[in-house]
C-alpha positions as CSV (number, residue, x, y, z in Angstrom):
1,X,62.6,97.0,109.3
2,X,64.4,94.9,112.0
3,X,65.6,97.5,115.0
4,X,69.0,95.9,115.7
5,X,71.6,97.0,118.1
6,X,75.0,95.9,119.1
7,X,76.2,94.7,122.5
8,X,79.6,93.4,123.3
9,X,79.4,89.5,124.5
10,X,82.7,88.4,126.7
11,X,83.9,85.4,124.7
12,X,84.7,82.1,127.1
13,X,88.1,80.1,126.9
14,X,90.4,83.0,126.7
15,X,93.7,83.5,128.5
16,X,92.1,87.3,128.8
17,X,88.9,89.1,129.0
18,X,87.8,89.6,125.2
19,X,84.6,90.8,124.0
20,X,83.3,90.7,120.8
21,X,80.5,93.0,119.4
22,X,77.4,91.1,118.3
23,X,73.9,92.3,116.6
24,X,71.2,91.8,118.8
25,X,67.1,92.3,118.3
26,X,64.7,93.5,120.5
27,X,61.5,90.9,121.4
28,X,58.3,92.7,122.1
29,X,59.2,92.2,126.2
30,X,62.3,94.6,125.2
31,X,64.7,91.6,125.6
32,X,67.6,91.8,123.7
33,X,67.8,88.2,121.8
34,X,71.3,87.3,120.1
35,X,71.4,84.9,117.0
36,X,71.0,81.5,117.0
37,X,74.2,80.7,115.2
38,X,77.9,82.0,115.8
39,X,78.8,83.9,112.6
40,X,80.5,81.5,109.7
41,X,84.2,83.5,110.6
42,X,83.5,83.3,114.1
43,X,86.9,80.9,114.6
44,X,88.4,81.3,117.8
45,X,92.2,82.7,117.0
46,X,94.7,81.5,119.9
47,X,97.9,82.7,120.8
48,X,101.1,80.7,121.8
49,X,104.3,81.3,123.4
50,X,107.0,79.4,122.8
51,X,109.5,79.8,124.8
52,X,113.1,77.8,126.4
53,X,116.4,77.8,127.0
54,X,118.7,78.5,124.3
55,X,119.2,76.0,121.8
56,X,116.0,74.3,122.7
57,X,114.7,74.7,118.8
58,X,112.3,77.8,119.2
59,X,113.5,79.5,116.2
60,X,113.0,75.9,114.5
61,X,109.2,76.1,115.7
62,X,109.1,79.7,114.2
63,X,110.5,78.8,111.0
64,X,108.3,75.1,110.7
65,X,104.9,77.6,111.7
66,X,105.7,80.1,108.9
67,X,106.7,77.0,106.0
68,X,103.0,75.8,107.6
69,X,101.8,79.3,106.5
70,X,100.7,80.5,109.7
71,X,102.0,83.9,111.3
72,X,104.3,84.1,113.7
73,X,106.8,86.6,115.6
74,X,110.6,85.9,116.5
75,X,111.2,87.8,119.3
76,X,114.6,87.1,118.2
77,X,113.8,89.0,114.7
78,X,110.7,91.4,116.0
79,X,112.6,93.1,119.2
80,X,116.2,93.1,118.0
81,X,117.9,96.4,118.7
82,X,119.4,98.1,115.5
83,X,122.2,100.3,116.7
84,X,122.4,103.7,114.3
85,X,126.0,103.8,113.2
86,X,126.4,107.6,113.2
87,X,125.3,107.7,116.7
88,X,127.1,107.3,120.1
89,X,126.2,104.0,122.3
90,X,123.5,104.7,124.8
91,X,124.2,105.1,128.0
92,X,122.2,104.7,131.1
């Protein structure tokens, strides 16, 4: 039976620190040895912000990036503000 124990390795190239928890085995000396290989779903996922002035075609890029089938988030769509009718405007 293989004693295994995770660690957390800090993954290079990222706009932030980001670890990622890895299975690591013992050697006689008590060194901890990682595998050889990066796992098979071990694809770095990167983030982009698109951003410009308006009319500059960011909701275009959205809406090209989901027909492409990859996620995306329109701030335009995600952080709009919906106003309950039945309630007075906020004040501040």
């Amino acid at each position: 039976m293989t004693n295994t124990q995770t660690i957390y390795v800090e993954l290079l190239d990222e706009s932030v620190v980001v670890y990622r928890p890895v299975e690591a085995t013992p050697d006689p000396d008590g060194v901890l040895r990682l595998p050889a290989t990066a796992p098979a779903d071990e694809h770095g996922r990167r983030n982009y912000l698109v951003e410009g002035l308006s009319g500059a075609g960011k909701s275009s890029v959205y809406e090209e990036l989901i027909r492409r089938g990859y996620k995306a988030i329109s701030t335009d769509r995600a952080w709009a503000y919906h106003a309950d009718p039945d309630q007075p405007p906020h004040r501040r």
